[in-house]
C-alpha positions in Angstrom: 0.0 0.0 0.0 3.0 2.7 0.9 4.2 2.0 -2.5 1.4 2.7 -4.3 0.9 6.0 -2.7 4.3 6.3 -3.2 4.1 5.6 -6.8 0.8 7.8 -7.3 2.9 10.7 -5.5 5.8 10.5 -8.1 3.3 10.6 -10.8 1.6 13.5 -9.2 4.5 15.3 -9.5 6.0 13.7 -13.0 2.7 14.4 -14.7 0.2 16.6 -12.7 -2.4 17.3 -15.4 -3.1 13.7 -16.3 -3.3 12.9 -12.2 -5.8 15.2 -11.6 -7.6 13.8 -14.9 -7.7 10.7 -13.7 -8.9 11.6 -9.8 -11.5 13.9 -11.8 -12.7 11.0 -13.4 -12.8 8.8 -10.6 -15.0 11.6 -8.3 -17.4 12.4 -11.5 -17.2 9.4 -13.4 -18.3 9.6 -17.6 -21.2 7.7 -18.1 -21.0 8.3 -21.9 -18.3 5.5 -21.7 -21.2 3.1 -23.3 -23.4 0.4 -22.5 -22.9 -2.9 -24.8 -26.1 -4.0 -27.2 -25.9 -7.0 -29.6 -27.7 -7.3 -32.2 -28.4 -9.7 -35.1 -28.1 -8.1 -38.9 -32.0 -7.6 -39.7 -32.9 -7.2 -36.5 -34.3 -4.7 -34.2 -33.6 -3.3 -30.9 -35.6 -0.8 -29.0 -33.8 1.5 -26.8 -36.1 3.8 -24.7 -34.4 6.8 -22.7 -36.3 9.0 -20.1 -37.9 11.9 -21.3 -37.7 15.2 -20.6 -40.3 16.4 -23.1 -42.2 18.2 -19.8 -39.3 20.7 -19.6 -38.4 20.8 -23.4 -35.7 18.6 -23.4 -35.7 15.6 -26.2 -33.1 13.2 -27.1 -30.9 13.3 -30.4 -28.7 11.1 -31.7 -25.6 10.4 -34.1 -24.1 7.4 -35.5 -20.6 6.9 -35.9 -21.2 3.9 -39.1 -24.3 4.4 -40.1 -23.8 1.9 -43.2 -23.8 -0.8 -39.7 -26.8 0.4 -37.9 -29.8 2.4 -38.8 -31.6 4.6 -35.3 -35.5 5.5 -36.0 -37.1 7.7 -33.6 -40.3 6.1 -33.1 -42.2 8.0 -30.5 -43.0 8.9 -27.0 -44.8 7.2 -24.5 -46.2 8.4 -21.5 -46.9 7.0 -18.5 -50.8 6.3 -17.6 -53.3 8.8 -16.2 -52.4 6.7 -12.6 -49.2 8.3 -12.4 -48.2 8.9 -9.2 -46.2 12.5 -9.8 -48.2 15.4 -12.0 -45.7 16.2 -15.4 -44.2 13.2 -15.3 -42.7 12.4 -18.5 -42.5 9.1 -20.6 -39.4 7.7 -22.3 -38.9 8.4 -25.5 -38.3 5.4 -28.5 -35.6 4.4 -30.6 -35.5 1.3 -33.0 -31.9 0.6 -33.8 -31.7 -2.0 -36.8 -28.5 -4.1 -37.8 -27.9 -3.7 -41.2 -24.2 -5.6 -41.5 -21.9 -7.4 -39.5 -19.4 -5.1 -37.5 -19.0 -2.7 -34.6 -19.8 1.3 -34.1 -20.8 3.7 -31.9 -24.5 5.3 -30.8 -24.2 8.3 -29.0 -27.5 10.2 -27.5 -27.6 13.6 -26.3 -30.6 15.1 -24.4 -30.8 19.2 -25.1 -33.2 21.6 -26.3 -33.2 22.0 -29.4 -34.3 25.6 -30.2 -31.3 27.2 -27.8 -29.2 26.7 -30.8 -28.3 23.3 -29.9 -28.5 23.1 -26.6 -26.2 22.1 -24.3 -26.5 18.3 -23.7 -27.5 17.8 -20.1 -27.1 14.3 -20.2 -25.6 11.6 -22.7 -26.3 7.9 -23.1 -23.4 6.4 -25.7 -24.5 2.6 -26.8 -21.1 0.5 -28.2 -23.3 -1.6 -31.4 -21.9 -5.2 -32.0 -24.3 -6.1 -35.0 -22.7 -10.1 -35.8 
């Protein structure tokens, strides 16, 4: 254990900025690091993300191969009238279809659109494995 602090010191002081990048990253770790979804070529997989469609916010998306996958908005659903909190919102729908073998990269952003953009106030990133 002393050695390892030792060892994390003398890297402290060897390489300061990529120290505190890495304790940064530990305290507020990225979830945009990505979930894992497999899916057959032809197929299709829903992926539903909580909405914020209440306050405005809605979900986008980009592809990083889109010749491997194809994403389709599909709608919004929202829960019943027995809700138990007043504005709640649904999820919003995606159908993501393999359309060849191989591996890319979904990445969501939830924003509102009209502030030119947006910033993202959450992101969901979904590493594809279409086999």
């Amino acid at each position: 254990m002393k050695l390892l602090c030792l060892i994390i010191v003398a890297q402290f002081y060897a390489f300061p900025d990529s120290i505190l990048h890495v304790l940064n990253s530990v305290k507020n770790p990225d979830k945009t690091e990505g979930k894992i979804l497999r899916i057959k070529k032809d197929s299709t997989v829903v992926i539903n993300l909580k909405s914020l469609s209440t306050s405005g916010y809605t979900w986008s998306y980009s592809v990083e191969d889109s010749s491997i996958v194809q994403v389709e908005k599909k709608d919004n659903e929202f829960p019943s009238s027995r809700s138990k909190h007043v504005g709640d919102s649904g999820v919003e729908v995606f159908a993501v279809k393999g359309l060849r073998s191989g591996e890319t990269k979904i990445r969501f952003e939830q924003r509102r659109p009209w502030k030119n953009g947006g910033k993202s106030i959450k992101n969901e990133t979904y590493n594809v494995i279409v086999y």
